[in-house]
PAVO-961311 format. One record per residue (C-alpha): residue number from 1; x, y, z. Coordinates in Angstrom, 2 decimals, decimal comma. Example, Ala and Ser with C-alpha at 12.3 -4.5 7.8 and 13.67 -1.06 7.14 Angstrom:
2
<rec><n>1</n><xx>12,30</xx><yy>-4,50</yy><zz>7,80</zz></rec>
<rec><n>2</n><xx>13,67</xx><yy>-1,06</yy><zz>7,14</zz></rec>
% end
This chain:
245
<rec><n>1</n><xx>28,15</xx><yy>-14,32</yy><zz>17,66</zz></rec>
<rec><n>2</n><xx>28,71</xx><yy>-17,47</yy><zz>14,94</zz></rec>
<rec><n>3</n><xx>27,89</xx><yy>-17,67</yy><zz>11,78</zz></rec>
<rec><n>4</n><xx>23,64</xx><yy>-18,51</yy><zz>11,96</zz></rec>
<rec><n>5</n><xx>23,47</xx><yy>-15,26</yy><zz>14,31</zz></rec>
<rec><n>6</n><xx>25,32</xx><yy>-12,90</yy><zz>11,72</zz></rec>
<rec><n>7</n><xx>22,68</xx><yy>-14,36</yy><zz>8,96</zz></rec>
<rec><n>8</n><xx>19,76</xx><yy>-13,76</yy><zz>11,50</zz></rec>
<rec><n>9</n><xx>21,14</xx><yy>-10,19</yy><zz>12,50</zz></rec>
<rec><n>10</n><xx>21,81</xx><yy>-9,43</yy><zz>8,76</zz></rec>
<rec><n>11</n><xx>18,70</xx><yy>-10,63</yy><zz>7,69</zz></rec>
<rec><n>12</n><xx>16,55</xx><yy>-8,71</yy><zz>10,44</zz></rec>
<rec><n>13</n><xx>18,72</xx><yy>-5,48</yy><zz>9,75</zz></rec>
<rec><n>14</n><xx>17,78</xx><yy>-6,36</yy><zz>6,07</zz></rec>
<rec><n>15</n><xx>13,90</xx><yy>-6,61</yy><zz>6,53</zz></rec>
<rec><n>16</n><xx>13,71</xx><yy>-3,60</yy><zz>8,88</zz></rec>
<rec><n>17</n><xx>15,48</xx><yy>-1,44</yy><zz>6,05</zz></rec>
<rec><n>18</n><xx>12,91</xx><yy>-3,03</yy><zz>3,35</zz></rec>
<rec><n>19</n><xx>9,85</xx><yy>-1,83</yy><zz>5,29</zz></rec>
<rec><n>20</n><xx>11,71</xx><yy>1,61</yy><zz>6,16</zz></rec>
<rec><n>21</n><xx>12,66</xx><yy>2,72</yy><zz>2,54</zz></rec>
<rec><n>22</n><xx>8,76</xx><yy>1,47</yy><zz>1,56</zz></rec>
<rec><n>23</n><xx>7,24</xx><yy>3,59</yy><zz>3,92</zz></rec>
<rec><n>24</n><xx>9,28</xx><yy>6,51</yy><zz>3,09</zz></rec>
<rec><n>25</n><xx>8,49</xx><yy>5,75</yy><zz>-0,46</zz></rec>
<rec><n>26</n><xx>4,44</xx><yy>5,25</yy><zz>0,55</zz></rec>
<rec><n>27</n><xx>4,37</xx><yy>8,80</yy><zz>2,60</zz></rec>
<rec><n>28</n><xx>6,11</xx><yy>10,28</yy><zz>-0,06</zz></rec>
<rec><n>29</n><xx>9,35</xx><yy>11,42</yy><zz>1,61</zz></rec>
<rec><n>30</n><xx>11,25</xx><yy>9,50</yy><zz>-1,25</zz></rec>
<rec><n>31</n><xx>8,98</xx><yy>10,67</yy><zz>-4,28</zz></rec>
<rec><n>32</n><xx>8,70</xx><yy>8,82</yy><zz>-7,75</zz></rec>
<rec><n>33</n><xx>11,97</xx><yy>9,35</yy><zz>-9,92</zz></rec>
<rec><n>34</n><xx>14,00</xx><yy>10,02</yy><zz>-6,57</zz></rec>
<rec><n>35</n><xx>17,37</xx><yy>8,01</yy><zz>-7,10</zz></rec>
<rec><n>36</n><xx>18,31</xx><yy>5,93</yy><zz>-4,54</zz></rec>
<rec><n>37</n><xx>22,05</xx><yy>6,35</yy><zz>-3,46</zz></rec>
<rec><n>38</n><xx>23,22</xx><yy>3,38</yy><zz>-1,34</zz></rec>
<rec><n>39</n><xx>26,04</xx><yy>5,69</yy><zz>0,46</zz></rec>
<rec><n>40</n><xx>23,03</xx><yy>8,41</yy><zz>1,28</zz></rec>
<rec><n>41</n><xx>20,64</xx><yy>5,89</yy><zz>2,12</zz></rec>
<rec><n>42</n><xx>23,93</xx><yy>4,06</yy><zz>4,15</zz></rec>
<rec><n>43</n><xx>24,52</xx><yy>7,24</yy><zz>6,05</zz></rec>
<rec><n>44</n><xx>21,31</xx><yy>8,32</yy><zz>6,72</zz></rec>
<rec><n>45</n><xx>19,88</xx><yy>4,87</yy><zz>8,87</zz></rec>
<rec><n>46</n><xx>23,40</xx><yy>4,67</yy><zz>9,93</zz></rec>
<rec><n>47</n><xx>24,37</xx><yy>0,69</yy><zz>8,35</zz></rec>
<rec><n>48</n><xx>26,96</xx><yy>-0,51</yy><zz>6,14</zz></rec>
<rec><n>49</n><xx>26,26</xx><yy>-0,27</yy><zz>2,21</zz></rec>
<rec><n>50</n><xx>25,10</xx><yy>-3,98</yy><zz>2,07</zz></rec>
<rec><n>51</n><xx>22,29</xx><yy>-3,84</yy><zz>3,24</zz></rec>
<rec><n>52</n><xx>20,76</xx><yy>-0,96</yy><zz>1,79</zz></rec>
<rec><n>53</n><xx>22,02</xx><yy>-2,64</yy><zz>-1,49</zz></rec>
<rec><n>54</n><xx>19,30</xx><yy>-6,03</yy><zz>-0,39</zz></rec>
<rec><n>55</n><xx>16,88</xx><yy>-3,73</yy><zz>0,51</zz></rec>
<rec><n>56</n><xx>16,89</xx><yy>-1,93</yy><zz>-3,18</zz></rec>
<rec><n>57</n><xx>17,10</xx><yy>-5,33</yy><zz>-4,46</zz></rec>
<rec><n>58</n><xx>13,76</xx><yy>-5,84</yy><zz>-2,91</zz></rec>
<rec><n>59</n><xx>12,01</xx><yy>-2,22</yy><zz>-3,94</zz></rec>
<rec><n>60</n><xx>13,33</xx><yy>-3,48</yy><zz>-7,52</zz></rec>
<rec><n>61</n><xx>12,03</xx><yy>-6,74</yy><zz>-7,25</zz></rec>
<rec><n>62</n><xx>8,36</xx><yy>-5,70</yy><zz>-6,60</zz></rec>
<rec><n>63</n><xx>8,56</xx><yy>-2,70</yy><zz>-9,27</zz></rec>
<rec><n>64</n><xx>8,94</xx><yy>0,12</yy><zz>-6,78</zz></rec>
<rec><n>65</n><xx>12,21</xx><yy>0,65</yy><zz>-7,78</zz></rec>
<rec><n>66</n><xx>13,93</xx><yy>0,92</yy><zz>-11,56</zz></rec>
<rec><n>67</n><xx>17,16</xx><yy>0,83</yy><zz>-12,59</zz></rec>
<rec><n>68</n><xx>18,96</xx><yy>1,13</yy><zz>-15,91</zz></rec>
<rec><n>69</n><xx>22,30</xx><yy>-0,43</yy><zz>-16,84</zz></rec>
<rec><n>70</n><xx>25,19</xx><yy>1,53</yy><zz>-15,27</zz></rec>
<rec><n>71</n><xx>22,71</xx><yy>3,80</yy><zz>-13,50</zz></rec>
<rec><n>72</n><xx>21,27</xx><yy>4,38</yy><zz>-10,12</zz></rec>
<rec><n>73</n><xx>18,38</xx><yy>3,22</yy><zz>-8,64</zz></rec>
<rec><n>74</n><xx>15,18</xx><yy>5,13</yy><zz>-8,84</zz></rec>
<rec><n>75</n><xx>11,68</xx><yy>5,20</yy><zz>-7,57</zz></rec>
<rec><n>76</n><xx>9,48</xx><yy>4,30</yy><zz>-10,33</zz></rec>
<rec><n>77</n><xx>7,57</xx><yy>6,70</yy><zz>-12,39</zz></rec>
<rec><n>78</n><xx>3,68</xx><yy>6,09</yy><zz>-12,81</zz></rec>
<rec><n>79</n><xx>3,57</xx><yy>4,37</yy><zz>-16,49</zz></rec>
<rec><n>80</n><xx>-0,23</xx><yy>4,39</yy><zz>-18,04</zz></rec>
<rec><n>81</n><xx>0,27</xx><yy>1,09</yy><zz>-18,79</zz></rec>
<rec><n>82</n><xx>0,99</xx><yy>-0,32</yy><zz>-15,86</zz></rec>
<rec><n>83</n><xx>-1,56</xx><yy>1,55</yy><zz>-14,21</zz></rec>
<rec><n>84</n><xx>-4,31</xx><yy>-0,14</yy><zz>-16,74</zz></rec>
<rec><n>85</n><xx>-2,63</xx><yy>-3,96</yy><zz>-16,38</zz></rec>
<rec><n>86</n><xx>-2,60</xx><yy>-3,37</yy><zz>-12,78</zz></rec>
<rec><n>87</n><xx>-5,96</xx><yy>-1,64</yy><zz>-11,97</zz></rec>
<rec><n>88</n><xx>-7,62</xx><yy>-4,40</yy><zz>-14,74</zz></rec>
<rec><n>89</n><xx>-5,89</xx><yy>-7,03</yy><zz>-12,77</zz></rec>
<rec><n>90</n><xx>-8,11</xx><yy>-5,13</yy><zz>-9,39</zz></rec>
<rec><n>91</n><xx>-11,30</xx><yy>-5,11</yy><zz>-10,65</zz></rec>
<rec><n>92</n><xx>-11,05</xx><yy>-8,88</yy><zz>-11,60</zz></rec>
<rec><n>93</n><xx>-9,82</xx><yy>-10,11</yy><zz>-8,37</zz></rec>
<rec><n>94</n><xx>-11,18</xx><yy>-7,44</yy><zz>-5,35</zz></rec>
<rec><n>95</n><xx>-14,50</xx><yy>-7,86</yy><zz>-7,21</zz></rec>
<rec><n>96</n><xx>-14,84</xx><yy>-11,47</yy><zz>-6,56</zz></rec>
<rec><n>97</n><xx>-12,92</xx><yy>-11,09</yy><zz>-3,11</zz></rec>
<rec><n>98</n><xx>-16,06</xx><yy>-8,70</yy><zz>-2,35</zz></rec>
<rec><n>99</n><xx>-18,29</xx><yy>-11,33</yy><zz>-4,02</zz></rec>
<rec><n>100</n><xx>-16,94</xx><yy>-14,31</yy><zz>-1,75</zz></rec>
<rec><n>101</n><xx>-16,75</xx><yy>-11,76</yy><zz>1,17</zz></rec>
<rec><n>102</n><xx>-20,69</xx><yy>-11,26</yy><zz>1,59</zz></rec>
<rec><n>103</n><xx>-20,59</xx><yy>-14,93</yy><zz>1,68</zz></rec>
<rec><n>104</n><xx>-18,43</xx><yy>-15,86</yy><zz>4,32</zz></rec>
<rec><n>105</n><xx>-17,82</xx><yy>-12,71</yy><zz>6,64</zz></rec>
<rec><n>106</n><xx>-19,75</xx><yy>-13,28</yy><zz>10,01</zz></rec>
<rec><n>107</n><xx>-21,63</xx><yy>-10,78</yy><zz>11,04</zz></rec>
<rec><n>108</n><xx>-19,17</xx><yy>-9,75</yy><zz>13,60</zz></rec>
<rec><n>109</n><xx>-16,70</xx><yy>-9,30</yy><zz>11,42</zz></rec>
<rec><n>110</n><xx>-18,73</xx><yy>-6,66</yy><zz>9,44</zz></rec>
<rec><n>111</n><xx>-19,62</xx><yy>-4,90</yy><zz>12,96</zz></rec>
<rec><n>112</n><xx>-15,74</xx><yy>-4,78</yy><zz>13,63</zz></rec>
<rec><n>113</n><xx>-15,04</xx><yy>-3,55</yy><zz>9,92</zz></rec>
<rec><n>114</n><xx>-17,27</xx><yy>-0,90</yy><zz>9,96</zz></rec>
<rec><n>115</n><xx>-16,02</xx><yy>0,26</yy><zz>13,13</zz></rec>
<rec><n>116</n><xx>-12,57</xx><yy>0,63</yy><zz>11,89</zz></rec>
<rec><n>117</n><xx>-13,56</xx><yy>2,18</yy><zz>8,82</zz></rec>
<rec><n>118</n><xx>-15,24</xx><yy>4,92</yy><zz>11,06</zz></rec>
<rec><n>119</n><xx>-12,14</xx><yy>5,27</yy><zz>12,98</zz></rec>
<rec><n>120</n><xx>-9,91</xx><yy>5,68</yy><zz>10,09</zz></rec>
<rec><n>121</n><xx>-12,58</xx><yy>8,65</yy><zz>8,89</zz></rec>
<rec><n>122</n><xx>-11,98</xx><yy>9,90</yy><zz>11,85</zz></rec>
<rec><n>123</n><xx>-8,03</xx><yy>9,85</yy><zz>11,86</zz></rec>
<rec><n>124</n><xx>-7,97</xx><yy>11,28</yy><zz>8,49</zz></rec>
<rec><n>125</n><xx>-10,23</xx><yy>14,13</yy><zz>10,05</zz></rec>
<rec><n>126</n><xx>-7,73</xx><yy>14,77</yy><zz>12,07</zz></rec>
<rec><n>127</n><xx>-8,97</xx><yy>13,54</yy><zz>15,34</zz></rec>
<rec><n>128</n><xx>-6,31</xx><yy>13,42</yy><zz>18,17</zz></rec>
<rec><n>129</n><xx>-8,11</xx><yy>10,60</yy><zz>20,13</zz></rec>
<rec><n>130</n><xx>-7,82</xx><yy>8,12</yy><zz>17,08</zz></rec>
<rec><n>131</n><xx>-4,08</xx><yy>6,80</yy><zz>17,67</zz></rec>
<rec><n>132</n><xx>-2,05</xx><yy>6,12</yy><zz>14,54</zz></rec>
<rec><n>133</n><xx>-2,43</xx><yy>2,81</yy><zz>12,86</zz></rec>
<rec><n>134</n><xx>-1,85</xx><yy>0,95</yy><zz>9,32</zz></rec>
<rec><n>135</n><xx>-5,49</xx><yy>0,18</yy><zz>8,48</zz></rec>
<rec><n>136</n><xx>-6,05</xx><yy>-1,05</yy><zz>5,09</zz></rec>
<rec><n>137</n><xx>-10,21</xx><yy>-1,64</yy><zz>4,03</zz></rec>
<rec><n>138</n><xx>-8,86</xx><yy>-2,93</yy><zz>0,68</zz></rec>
<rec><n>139</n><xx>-6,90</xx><yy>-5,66</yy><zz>2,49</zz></rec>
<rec><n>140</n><xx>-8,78</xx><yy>-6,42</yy><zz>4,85</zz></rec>
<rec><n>141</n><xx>-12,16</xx><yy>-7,28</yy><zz>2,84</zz></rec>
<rec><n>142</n><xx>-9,33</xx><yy>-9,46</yy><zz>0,48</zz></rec>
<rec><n>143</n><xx>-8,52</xx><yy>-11,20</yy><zz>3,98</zz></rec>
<rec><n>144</n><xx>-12,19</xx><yy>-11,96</yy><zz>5,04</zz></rec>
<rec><n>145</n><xx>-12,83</xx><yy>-13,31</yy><zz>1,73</zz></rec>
<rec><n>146</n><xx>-10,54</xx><yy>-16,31</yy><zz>2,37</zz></rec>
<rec><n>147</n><xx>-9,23</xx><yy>-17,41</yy><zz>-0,91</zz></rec>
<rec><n>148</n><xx>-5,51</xx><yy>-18,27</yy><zz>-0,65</zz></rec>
<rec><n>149</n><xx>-5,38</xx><yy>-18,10</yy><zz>-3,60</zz></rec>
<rec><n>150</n><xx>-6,28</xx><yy>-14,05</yy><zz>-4,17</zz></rec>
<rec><n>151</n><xx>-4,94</xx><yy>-13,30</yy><zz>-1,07</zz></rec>
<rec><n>152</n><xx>-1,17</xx><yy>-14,55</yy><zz>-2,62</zz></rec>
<rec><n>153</n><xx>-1,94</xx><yy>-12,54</yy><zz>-5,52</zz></rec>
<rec><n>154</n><xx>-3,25</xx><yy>-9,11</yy><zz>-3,66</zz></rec>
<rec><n>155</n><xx>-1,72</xx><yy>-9,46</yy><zz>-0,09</zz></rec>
<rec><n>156</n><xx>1,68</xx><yy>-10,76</yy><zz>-1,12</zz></rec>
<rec><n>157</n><xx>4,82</xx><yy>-9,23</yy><zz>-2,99</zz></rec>
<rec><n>158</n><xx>2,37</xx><yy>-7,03</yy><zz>-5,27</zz></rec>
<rec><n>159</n><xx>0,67</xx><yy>-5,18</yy><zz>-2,50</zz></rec>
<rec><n>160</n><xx>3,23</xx><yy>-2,87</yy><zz>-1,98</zz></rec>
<rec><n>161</n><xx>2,99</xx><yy>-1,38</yy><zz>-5,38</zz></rec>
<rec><n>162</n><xx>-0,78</xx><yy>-1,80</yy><zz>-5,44</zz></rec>
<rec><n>163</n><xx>-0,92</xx><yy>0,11</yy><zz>-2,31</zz></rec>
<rec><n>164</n><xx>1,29</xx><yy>3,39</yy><zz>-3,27</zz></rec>
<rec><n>165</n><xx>-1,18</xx><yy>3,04</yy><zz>-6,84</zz></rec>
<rec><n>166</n><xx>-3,89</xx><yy>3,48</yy><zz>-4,85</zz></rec>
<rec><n>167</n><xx>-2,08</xx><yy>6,47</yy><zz>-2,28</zz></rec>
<rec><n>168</n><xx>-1,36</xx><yy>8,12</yy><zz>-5,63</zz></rec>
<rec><n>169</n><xx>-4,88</xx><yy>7,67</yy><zz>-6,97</zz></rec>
<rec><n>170</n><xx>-6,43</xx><yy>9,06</yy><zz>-3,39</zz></rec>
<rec><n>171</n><xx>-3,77</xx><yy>12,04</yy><zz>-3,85</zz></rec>
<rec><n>172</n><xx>-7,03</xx><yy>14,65</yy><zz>-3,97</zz></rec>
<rec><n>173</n><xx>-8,62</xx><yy>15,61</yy><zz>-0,66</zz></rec>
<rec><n>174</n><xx>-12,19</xx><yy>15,22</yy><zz>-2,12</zz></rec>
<rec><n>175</n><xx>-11,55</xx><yy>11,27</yy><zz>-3,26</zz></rec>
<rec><n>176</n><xx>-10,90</xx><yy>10,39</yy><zz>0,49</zz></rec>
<rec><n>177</n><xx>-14,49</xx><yy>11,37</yy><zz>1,69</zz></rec>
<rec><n>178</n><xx>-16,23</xx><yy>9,78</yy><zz>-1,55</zz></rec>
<rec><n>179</n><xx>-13,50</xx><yy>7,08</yy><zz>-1,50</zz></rec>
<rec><n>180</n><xx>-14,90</xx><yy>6,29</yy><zz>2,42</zz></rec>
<rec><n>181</n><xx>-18,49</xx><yy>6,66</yy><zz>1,01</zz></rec>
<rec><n>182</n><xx>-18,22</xx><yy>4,04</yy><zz>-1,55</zz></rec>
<rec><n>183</n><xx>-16,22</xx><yy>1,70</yy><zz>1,46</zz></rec>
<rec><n>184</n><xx>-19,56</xx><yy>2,07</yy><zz>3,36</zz></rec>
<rec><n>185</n><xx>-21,59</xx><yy>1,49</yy><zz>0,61</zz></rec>
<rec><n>186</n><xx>-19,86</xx><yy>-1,90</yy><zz>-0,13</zz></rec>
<rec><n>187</n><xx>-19,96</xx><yy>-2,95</yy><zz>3,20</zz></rec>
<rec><n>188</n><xx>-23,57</xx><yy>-2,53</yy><zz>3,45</zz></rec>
<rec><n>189</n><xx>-24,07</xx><yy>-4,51</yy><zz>0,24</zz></rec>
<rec><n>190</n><xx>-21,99</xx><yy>-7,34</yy><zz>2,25</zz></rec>
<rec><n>191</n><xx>-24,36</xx><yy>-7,63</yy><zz>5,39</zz></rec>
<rec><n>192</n><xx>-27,47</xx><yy>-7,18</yy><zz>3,03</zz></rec>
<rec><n>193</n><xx>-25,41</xx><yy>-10,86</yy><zz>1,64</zz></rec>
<rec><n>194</n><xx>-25,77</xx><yy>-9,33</yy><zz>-1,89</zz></rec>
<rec><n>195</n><xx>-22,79</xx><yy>-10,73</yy><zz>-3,62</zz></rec>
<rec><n>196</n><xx>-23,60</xx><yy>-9,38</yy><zz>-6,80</zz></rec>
<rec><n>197</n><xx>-24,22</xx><yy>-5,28</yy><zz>-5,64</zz></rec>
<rec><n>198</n><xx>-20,95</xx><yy>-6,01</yy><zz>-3,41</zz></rec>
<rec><n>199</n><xx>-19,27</xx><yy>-7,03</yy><zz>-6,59</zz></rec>
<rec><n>200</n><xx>-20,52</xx><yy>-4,12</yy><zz>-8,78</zz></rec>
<rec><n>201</n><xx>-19,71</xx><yy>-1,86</yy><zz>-5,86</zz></rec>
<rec><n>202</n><xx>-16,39</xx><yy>-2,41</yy><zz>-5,63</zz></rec>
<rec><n>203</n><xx>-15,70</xx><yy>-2,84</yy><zz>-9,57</zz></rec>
<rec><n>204</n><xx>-17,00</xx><yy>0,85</yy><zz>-9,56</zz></rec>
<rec><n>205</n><xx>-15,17</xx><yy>2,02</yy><zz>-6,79</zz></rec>
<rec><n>206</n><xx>-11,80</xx><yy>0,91</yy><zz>-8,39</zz></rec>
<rec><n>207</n><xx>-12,60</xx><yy>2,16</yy><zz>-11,81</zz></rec>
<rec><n>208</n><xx>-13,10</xx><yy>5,82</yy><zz>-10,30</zz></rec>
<rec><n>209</n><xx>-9,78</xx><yy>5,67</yy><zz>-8,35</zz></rec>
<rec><n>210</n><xx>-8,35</xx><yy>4,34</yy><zz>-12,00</zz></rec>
<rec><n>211</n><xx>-9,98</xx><yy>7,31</yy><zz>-13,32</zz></rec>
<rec><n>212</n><xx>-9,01</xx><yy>9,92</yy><zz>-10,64</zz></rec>
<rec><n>213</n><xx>-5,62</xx><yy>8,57</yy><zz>-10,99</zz></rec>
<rec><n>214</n><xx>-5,05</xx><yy>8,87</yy><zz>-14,96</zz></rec>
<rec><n>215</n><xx>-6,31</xx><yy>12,37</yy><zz>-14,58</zz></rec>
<rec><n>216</n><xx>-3,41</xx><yy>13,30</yy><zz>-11,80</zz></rec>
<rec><n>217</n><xx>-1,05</xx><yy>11,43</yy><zz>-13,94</zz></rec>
<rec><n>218</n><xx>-2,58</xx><yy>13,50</yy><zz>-17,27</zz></rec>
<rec><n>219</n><xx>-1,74</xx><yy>16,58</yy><zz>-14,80</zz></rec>
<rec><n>220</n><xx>1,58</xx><yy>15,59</yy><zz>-13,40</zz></rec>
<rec><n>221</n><xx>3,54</xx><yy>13,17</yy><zz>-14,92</zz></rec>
<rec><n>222</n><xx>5,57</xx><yy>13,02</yy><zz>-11,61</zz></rec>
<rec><n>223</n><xx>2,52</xx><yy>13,32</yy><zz>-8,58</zz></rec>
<rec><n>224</n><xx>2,90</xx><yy>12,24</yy><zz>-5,11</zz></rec>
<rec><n>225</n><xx>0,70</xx><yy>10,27</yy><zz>-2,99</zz></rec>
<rec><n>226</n><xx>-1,48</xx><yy>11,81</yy><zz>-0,52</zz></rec>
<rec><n>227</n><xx>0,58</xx><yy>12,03</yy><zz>2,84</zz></rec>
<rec><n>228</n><xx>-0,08</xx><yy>9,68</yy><zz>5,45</zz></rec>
<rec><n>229</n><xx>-1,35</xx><yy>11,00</yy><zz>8,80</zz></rec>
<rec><n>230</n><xx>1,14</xx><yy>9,16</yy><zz>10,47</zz></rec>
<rec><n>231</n><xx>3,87</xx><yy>9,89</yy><zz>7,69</zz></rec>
<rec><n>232</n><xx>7,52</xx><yy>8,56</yy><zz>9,17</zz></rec>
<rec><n>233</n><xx>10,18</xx><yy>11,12</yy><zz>9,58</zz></rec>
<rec><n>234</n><xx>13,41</xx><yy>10,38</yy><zz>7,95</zz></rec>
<rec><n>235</n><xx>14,90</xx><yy>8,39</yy><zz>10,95</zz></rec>
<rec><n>236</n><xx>18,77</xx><yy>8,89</yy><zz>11,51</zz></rec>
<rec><n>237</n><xx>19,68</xx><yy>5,71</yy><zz>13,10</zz></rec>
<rec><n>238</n><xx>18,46</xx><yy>1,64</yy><zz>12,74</zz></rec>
<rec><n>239</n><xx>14,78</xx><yy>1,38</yy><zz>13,15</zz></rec>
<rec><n>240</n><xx>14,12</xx><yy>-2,08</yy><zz>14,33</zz></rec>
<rec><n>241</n><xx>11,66</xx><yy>-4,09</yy><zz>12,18</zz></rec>
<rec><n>242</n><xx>8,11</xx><yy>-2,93</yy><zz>11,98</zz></rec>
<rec><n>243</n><xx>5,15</xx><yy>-4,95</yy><zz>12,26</zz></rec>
<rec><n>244</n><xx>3,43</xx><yy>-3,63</yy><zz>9,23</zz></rec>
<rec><n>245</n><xx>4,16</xx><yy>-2,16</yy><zz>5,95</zz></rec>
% end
């Protein structure tokens, strides 16, 4: 193997071991204030130190992750603030995304949204002929509205955090059914083409999760998200890299 390879292999090892850790940290097998040893984590998905190490780098880099001077690693705490500055920062930008969305989403778009909303209803039912899958509404509506511009802000390096904000804030059993109400409710608003109600819609819809959220947080300083239906196991050797995180 020369020199390019080793980069490639390290770098693939590197990503796979990113998107591992964050979906251990997203299920809530690593919970918020966990430390993050680089000689457990080393052990346990069976690499060298290294990179684990780039991996944490990347977890710290997108605010998953804290550490203090001369201390370990750590997944981060909620912080009230940050939950305001971020969830602010939501209803500004998935607003308009739903705004621009009942705009430009063709109608069989919406037919093929809705379905998959329905099927992820059904999955978090419980039923054993939906298979497992990685469906985000919040993402995808940011997708169909086709600003770059959002998209970069919402779907890039930040979405990781904003996604385990909004596990944490869907961490009650009762917000996923009126969570998957208000979904509907927006996507109606989008075929009906009403930009505005779409707008409002979803503004609402993220100031209840803020809300639901701040109370958890009021309750337990230290909650964990809602488990994943298809939470990963702690794996005990390389995974390769996954196709979504």
């Amino acid at each position: 193997m020369d020199g390019q390879e080793e980069d490639d292999s390290a770098r693939s090892l590197g990503e796979a071991l990113f998107r591992d850790i964050l979906a251990l940290i997203h299920s809530g097998g690593i919970a918020p204030g966990a430390t993050l040893g680089e000689a457990t984590l080393a052990r346990q998905f069976g690499v060298s130190r290294g990179p684990v190490r780039e991996a944490i780098r990347r977890l710290q880099g997108i605010g998953l992750v804290t550490r203090e001077p001369f201390a370990r690693a750590r997944v981060a705490l909620l912080d009230r603030a940050a939950v305001d500055d971020l969830f602010d920062m939501r209803v500004a930008l998935e607003g308009r995304a739903c705004a621009l969305a009942a705009t430009r989403m063709d109608e069989s778009a919406i037919t093929s949204l809705l379905a998959a909303l329905e099927q992820a209803r059904r999955r978090d039912l419980g039923d054993p002929d939906i298979p497992p899958d990685d469906f985000d509404f919040h993402l995808q509506l940011i997708e169909h509205a086709r600003s770059p511009r959002i998209s970069a802000v919402l779907g890039g390096d930040l979405y990781p955090l904003l996604r385990l904000y909004r596990r944490w804030s869907g961490a009650r059993p009762e917000r996923k059914s009126v969570a998957y109400q208000e979904h509907w409710q927006i996507l109606r608003a989008i075929r009906s083409r009403d930009a505005d109600l779409a707008r409002s819609l979803m503004e609402q819809h993220i100031e209840k999760a803020r809300a639901n959220l701040m109370t958890a947080l009021d309750a337990s300083p230290t909650i964990r998200p809602a488990p994943a239906a298809h939470s990963p196991a702690v794996p005990t050797a390389p995974i390769l890299p996954a196709d979504q995180a």
